[in-house]
C-alpha positions as CSV (number, residue, x, y, z in Angstrom):
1,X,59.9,-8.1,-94.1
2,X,60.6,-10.7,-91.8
3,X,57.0,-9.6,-89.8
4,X,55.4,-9.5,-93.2
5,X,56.6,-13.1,-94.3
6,X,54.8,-14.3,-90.8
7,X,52.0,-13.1,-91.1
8,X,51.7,-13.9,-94.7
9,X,52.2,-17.6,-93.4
10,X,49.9,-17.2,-90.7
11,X,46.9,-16.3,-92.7
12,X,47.7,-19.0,-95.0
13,X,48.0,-21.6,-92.4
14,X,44.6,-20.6,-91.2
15,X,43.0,-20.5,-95.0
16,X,44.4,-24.1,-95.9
17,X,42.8,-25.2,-92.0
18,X,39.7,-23.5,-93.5
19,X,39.3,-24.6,-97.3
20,X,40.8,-27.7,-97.5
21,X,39.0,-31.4,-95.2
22,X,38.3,-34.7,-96.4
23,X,34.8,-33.4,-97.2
24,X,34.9,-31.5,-100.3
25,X,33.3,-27.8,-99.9
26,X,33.2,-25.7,-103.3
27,X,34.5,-22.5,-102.7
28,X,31.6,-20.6,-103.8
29,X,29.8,-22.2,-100.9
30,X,32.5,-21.5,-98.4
31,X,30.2,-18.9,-96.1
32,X,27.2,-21.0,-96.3
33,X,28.6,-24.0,-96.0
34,X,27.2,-25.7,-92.6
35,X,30.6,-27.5,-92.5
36,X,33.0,-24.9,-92.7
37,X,30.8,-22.7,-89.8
38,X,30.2,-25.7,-87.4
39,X,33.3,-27.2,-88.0
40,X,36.1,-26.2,-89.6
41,X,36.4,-22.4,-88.3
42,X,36.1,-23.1,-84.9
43,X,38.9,-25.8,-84.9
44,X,41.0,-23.8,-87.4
45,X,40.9,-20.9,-84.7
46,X,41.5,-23.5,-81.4
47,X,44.5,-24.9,-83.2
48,X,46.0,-21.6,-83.8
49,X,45.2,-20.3,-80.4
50,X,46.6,-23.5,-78.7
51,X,49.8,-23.5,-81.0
52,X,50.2,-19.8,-80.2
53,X,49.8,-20.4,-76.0
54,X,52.4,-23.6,-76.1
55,X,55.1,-21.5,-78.5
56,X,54.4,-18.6,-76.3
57,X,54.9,-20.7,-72.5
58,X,57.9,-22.6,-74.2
59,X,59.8,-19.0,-75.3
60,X,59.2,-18.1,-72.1
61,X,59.9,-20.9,-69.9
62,X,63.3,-21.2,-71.4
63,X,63.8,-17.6,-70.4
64,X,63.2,-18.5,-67.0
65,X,65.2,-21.4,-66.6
66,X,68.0,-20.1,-68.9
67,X,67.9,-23.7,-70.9
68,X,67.2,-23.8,-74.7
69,X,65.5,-27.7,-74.4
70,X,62.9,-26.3,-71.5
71,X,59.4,-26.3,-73.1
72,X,56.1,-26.2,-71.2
73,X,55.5,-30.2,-70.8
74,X,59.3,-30.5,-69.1
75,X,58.0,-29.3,-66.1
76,X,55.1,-32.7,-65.5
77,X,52.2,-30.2,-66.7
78,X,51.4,-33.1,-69.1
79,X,52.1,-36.0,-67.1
80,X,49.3,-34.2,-65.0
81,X,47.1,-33.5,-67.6
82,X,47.5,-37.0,-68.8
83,X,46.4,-38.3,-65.4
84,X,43.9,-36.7,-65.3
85,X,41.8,-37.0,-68.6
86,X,42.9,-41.0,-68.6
87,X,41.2,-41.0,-65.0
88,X,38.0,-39.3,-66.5
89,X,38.2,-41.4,-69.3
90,X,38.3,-45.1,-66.8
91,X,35.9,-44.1,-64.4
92,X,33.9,-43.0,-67.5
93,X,32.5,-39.7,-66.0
94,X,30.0,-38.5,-68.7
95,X,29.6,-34.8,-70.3
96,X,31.4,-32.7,-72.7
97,X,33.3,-31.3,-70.1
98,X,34.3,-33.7,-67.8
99,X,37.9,-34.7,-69.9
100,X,38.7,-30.9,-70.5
101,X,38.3,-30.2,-67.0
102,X,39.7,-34.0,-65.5
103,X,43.0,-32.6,-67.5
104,X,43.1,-29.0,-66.6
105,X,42.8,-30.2,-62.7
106,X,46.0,-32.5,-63.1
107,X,47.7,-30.2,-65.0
108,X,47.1,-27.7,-62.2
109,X,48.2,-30.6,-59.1
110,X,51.0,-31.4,-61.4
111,X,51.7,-27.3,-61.0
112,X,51.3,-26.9,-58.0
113,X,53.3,-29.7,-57.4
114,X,56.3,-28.9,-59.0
115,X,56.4,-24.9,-58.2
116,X,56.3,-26.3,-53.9
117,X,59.5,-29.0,-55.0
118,X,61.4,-25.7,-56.9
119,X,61.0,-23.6,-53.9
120,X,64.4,-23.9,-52.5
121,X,64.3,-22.7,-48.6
122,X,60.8,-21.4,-48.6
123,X,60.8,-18.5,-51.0
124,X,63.4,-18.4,-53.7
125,X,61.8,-20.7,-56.8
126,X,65.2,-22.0,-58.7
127,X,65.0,-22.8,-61.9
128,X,66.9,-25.8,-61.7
129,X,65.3,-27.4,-59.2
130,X,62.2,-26.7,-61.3
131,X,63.6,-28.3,-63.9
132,X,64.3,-31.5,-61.8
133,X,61.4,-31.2,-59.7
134,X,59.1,-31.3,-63.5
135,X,60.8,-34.3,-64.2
136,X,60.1,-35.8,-61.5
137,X,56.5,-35.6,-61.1
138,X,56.0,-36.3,-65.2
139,X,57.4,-39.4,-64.8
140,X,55.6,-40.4,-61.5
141,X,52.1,-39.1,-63.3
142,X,53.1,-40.7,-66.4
143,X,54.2,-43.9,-64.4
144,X,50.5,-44.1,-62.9
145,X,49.0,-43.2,-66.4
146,X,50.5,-46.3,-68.1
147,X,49.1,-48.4,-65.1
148,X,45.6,-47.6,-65.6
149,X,45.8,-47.5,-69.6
150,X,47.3,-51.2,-68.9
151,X,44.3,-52.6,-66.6
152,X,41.4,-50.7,-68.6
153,X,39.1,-52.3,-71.8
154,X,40.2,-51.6,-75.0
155,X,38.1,-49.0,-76.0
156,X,39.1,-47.2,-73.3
157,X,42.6,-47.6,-73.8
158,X,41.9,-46.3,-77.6
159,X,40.4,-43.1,-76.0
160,X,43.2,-43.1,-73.6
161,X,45.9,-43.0,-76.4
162,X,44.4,-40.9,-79.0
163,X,44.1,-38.3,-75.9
164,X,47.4,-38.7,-75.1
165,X,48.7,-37.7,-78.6
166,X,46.9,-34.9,-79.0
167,X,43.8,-33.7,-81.1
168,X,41.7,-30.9,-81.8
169,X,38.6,-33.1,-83.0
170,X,36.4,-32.1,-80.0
171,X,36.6,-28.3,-81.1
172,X,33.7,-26.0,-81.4
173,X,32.5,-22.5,-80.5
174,X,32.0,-23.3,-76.9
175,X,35.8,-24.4,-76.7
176,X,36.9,-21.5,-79.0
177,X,34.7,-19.6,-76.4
178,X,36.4,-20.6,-73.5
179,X,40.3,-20.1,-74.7
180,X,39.1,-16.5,-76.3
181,X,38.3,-15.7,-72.3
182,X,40.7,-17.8,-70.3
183,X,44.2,-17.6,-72.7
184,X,44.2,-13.1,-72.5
185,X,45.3,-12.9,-69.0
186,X,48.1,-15.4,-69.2
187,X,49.3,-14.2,-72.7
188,X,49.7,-10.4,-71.4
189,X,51.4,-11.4,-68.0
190,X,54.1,-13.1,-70.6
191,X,54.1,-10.1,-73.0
192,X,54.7,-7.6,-70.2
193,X,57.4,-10.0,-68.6
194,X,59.3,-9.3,-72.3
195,X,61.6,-6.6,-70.8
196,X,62.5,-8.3,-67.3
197,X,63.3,-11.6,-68.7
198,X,66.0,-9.5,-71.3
199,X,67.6,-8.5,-67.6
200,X,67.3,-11.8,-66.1
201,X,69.1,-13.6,-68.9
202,X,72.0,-11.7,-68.0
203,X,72.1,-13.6,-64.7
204,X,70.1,-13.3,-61.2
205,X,72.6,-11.5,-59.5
206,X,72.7,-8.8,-62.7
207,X,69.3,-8.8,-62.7
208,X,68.8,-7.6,-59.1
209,X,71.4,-4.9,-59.7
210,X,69.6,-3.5,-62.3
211,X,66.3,-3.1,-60.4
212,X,64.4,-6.7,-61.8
213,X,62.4,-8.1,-58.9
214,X,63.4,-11.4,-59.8
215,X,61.5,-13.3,-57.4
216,X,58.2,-11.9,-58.4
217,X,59.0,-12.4,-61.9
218,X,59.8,-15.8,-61.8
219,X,56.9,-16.2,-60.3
220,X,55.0,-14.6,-62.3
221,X,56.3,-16.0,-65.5
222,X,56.5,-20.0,-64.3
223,X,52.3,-19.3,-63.4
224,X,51.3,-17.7,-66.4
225,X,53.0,-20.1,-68.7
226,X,52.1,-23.3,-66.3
227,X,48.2,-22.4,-66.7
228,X,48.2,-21.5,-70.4
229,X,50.0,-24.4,-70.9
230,X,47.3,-26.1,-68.8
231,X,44.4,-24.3,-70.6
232,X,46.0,-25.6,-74.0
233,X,46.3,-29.2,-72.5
234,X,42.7,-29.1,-71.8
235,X,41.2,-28.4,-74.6
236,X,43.6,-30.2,-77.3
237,X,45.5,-32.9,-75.4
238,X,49.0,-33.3,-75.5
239,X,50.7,-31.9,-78.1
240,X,54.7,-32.1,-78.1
241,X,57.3,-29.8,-79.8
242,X,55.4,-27.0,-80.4
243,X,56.7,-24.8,-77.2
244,X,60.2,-26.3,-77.9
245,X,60.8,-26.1,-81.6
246,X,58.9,-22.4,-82.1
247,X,60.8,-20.8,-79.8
248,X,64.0,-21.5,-81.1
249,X,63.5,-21.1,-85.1
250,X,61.8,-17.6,-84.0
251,X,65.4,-16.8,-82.3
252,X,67.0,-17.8,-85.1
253,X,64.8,-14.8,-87.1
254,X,64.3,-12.1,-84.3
255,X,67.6,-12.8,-82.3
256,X,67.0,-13.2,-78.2
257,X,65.0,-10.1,-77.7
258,X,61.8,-10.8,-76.0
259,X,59.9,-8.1,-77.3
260,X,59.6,-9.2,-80.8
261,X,60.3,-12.8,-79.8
262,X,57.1,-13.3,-78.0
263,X,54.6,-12.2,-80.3
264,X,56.9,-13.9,-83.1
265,X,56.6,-17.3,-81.1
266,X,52.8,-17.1,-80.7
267,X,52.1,-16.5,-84.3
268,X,54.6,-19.1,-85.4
269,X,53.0,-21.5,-83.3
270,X,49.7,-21.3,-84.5
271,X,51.0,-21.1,-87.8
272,X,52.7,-24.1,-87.4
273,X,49.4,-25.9,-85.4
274,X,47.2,-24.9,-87.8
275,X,49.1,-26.6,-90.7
276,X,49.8,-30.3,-88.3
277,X,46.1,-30.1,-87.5
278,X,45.7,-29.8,-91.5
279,X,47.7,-32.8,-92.3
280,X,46.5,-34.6,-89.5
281,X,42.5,-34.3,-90.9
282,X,43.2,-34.9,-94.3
283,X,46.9,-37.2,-94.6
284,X,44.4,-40.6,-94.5
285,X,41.0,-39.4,-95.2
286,X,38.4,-39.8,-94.1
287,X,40.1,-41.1,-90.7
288,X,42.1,-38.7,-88.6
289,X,45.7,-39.1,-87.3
290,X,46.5,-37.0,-83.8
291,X,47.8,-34.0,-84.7
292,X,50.5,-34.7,-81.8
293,X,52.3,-37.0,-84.1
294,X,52.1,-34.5,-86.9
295,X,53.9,-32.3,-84.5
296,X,56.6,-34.6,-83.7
297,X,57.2,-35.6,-87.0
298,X,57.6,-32.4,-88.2
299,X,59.3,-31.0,-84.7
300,X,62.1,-33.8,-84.4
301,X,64.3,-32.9,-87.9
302,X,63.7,-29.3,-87.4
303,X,64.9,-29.0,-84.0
304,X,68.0,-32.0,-84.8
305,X,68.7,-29.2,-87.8
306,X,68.4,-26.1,-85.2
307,X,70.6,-28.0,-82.7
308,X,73.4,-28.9,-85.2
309,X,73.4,-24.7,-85.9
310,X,73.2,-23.9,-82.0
311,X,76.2,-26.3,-81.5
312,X,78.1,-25.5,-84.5
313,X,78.1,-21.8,-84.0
């Protein structure tokens, strides 16, 4: 039942993101509809596919570092991200692709960053450090960010913001495109690391006497979910809460097993996406409010009522 109930919300998450816009669209002309193709498919599938990848790295990221308030921007992916999209945006570099891409490439120095600072003694990667080490270089990306927001033109500084909170208004088939052959790889490393992160919750030391090669696999897990998280970043902008509310109202369903957890947290995640991006399009018709605060108005109560269960049981 419980699977049933989410899918049943999935699909109508996706309908709503579908049917209903500022622009009116008669249901009998749904299919033909130019707007519904061009415009509202394409974004309707991005939002659940980015919602999905964030819920997914956040489940999994607080597997790794064994701490229920890790989710996939704690550790500076979006302070990179940010940097780099606000730096495409003030040297103005022109094409469709040049902020996607200006954002993926910090996101990935932010990565690359952080995994060399949580690599304690040249080859163990500990968790905690990670943690600190994510900090770290957020705040030193976002430190630099709010510099050049501060000296550019206001138009740019518009962009600059709207970015930063998060949007899916710049989806279309060539971004849905891109996700549908960039997100598999990451997504099926997680989902096959279901089993070895049930072991390595018990503890390293547990972990290794049970046969988990934990070194690989924290590896393997803080890269996966550090370049879908990246991917996601890129082609939405930052969107907060997702990977840190999802993961934890999908435990509170499907307990702390991975193997159902997983799967759980991605379709919650795009469920829950799909509907922000929803409100966020048509809330104050016919302007647009970034889906990111959507997300955060929505996550903040709903992880302060998780919390107060956590704590209180």
């Amino acid at each position: 039942m419980r699977w049933l109930g989410l899918g049943v919300a999935a699909a109508a998450a996706f309908v709503l993101a579908v049917v209903v816009g500022p622009a009116h669209v008669p249901l009998a002309n749904l299919m033909t509809s130019d707007i519904v193709r061009s415009l509202r498919l394409p974004r309707a599938i991005l939002a659940f596919l980015v919602g999905g990848a964030l819920a997914l790295s956040g489940a999994s990221l607080q597997a790794l570092v064994r701490n229920p308030l890790a989710d996939p921007f704690l550790l500076g992916l979006s302070g990179g991200a940010g940097l780099g999209a606000v730096l495409a945006i003030a040297l103005r570099i022109g094409g469709p692709w040049a902020l996607p891409l200006a954002a993926f490439a910090g996101a990935l120095v932010a990565m690359g960053l952080v995994y060399r600072l949580g690599l304690v003694g040249g080859s163990a990667l500990d968790p905690r450090v990670l943690i600190l080490a994510g900090v770290a270089v957020g705040a030193f990306a976002s430190a630099v960010t709010t510099a050049i927001v501060s000296l550019s033109e206001a138009t740019q500084l518009r962009n600059a913001f709207l970015w930063l909170w998060g949007g899916l208004s710049g989806a279309s088939w060539d971004t849905v495109l891109v996700a549908c052959v960039y997100f598999p790889l990451p997504v099926l490393v997680l989902l096959a690391a279901a089993r070895p992160l049930d072991v390595l919750a018990l503890g390293e030391e547990p972990a290794r006497h049970l046969g988990a090669d934990v070194e690989p696999l924290k590896r393997r897990v803080y890269l996966a979910a550090s370049l879908l998280t990246a991917a996601a970043v890129a082609v939405s902008g930052v969107i907060g809460f997702v990977g840190l509310v999802v993961p934890h109202a999908m435990r509170a369903l499907w307990g702390h097993q991975h193997r159902p957890l997983l799967p759980a947290a991605f379709l919650g995640g795009g469920t829950l996406l799909a509907l922000s991006d929803t409100v966020a399009r048509t809330f104050v018709a016919p302007r647009e409010l970034p889906v990111g605060i959507v997300t955060a108005l929505v996550g903040v109560p709903v992880f302060a009522l998780l919390l107060r269960r956590w704590t209180a049981s």
